[in-house]
C-alpha positions in Angstrom: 69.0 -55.1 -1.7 68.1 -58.4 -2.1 64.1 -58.6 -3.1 62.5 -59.9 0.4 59.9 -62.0 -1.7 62.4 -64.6 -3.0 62.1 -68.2 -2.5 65.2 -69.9 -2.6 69.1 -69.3 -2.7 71.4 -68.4 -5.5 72.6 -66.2 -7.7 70.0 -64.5 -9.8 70.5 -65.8 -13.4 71.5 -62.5 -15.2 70.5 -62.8 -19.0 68.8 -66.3 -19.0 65.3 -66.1 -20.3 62.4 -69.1 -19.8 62.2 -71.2 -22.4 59.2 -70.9 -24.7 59.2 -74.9 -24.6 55.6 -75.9 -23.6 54.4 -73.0 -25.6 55.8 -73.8 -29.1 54.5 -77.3 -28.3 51.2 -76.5 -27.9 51.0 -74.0 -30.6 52.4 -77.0 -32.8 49.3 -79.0 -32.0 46.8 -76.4 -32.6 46.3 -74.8 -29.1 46.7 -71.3 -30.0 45.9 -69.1 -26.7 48.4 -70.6 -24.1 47.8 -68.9 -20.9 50.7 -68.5 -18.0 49.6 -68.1 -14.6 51.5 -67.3 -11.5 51.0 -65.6 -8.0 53.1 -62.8 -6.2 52.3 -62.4 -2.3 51.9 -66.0 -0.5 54.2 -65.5 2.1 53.8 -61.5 3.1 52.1 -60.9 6.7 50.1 -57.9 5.0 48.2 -57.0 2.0 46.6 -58.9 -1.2 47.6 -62.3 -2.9 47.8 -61.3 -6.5 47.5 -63.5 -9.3 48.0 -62.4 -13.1 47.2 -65.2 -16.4 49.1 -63.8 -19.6 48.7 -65.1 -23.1 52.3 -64.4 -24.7 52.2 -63.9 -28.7 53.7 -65.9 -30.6 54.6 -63.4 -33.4 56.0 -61.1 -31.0 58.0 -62.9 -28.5 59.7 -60.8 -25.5 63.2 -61.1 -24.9 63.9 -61.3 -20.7 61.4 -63.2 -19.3 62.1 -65.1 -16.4 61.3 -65.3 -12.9 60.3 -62.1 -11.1 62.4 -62.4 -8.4 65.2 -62.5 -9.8 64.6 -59.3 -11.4 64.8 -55.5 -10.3 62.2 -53.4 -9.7 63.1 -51.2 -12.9 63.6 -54.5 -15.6 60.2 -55.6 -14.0 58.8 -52.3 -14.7 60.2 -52.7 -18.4 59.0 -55.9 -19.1 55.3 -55.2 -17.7 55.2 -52.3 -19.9 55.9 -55.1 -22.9 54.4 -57.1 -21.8 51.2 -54.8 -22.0 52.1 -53.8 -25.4 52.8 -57.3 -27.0 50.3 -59.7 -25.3 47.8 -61.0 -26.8 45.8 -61.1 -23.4 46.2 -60.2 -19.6 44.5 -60.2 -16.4 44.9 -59.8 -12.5 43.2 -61.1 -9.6 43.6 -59.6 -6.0 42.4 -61.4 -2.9 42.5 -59.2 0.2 43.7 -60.0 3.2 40.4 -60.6 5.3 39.1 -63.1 2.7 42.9 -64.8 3.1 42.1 -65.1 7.0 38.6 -66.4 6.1 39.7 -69.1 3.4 43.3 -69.5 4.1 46.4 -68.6 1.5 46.4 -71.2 -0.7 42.9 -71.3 -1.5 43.1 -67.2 -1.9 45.6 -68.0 -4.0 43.2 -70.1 -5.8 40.5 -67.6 -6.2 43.0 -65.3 -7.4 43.9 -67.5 -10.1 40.7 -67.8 -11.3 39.4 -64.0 -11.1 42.5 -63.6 -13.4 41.8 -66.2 -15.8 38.2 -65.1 -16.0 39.5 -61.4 -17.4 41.6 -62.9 -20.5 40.5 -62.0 -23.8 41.0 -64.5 -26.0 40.1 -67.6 -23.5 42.8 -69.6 -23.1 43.2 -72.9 -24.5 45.9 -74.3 -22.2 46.7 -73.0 -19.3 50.4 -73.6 -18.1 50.4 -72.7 -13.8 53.2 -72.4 -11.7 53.2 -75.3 -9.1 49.2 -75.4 -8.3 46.5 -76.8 -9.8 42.8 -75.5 -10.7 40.0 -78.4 -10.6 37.2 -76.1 -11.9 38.9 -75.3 -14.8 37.0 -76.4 -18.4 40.4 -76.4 -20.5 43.5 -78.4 -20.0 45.9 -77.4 -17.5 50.1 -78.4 -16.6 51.1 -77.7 -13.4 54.8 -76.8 -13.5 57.1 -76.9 -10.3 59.6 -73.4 -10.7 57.0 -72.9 -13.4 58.4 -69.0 -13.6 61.9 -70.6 -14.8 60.7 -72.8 -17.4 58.0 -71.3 -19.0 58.2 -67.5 -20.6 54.0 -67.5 -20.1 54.7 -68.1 -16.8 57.4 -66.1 -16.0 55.3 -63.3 -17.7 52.7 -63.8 -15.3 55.1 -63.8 -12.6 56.5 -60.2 -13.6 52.8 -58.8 -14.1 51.9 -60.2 -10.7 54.7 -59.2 -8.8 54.4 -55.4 -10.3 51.2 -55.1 -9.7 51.1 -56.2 -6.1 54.2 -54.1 -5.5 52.4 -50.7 -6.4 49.5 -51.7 -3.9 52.0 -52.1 -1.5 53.8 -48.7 -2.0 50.1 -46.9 -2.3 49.7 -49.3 1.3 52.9 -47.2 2.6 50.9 -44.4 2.4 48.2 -44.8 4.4 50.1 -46.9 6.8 53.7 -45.5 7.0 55.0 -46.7 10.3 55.6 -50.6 8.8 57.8 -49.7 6.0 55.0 -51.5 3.6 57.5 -49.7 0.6 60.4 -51.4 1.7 59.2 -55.1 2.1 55.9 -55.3 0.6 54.6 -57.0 3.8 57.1 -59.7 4.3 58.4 -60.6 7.6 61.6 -58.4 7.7 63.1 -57.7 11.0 61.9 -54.2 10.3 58.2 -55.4 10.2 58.7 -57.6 12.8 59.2 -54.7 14.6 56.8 -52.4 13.6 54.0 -55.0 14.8 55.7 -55.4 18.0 55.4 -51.6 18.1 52.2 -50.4 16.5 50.4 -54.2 16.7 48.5 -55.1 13.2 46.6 -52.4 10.5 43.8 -53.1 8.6 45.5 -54.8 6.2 47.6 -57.3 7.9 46.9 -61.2 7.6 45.4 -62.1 11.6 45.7 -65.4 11.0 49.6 -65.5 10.2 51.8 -66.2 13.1 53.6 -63.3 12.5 50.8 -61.2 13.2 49.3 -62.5 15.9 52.5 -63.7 17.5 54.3 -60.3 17.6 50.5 -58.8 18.1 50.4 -60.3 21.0 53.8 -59.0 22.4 52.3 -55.3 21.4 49.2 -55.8 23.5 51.7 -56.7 26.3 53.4 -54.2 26.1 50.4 -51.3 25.9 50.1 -49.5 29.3 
């Protein structure tokens, strides 16, 4: 089953690994703790916008990296688990959905990004980002478009993210097992689609995504 958070087409790029280009670079000049940062859950209509920051090691690179998406759930698991074991630092930032309706997604996404950063040990002395940028940070950043296919840091971060967001979302299914939260992790699916339409939003749904309020609205209309 294709993974319903995937931007894009294509085929998924079986055995081709992000380059460790911007990170030997700035480990040639000095800069030593070389932080990836990525996001997994813009686009959901339910649950948190995580964000993770990894510092890879240089000693001990990890062979596989690339863009979560293109991964299964079980390499993903795999590579978190390395990625645990080898890196020099890690951290995650969650941003629930009320304080996504309050401040928007991107600037969750922001916040998210920063409560992840603000965990690493070491501090990072660049800080490599897929696609956004961060004005508040102190250290020098480079915003990479597809970021998770060119840079291993990133695409580290991605996987981290990405299996971390999925186990809130299966622990989500739990408590709220009529949307099917284990199967698409909160993104728009038909099956969702109709699961609001049916049960209207939980607790953890986004109510300012048109998804939400759109087929919320059809569920009140619908209620006796």
């Amino acid at each position: 089953m294709p993974d319903p958070g995937r931007k894009g087409g294509g085929a998924p790029l079986r055995g081709v690994s992000a380059p460790y280009r911007y990170e030997r670079a700035a480990w040639r000049s000095g800069l030593k703790q070389v932080a990836g940062v990525d996001e997994a859950g813009r686009g959901p209509l339910a649950g948190p916008v995580v964000a993770a920051a990894v510092i890879l090691d240089p000693e001990r690179r990890i062979k596989g990296l690339q863009d979560s998406k293109l991964l299964t759930p079980a390499t993903r698991e795999r590579l978190f688990a390395q990625i645990q074991e080898h890196a020099r630092g890690m951290g995650t930032g969650i941003v629930d959905p009320q304080t996504i309706d309050r401040v928007n997604i991107l600037e969750a996404t922001r916040l998210a990004m920063y409560e992840a950063l603000g965990k690493l040990t070491p501090r990072s002395d660049l800080v490599l980002i897929d696609a956004l940028r961060l004005s508040a940070l102190t250290c020098p950043q480079k915003a990479l478009i597809r970021g998770d296919s060119r840079s291993a840091s990133i695409a580290a971060a991605s996987i981290v993210a990405k299996v971390t967001r999925d186990r809130l979302m299966l622990e989500a299914d739990l408590r709220f097992p009529e949307y099917g939260f284990g199967r698409h992790k909160g993104y728009p699916t038909p099956e969702h689609l109709a699961a609001l339409r049916k049960h209207g939003p939980c607790p953890i749904h986004r109510r300012t995504f048109h998804g939400v309020w759109s087929q919320g609205e059809l569920f009140e209309r619908s209620r006796p």
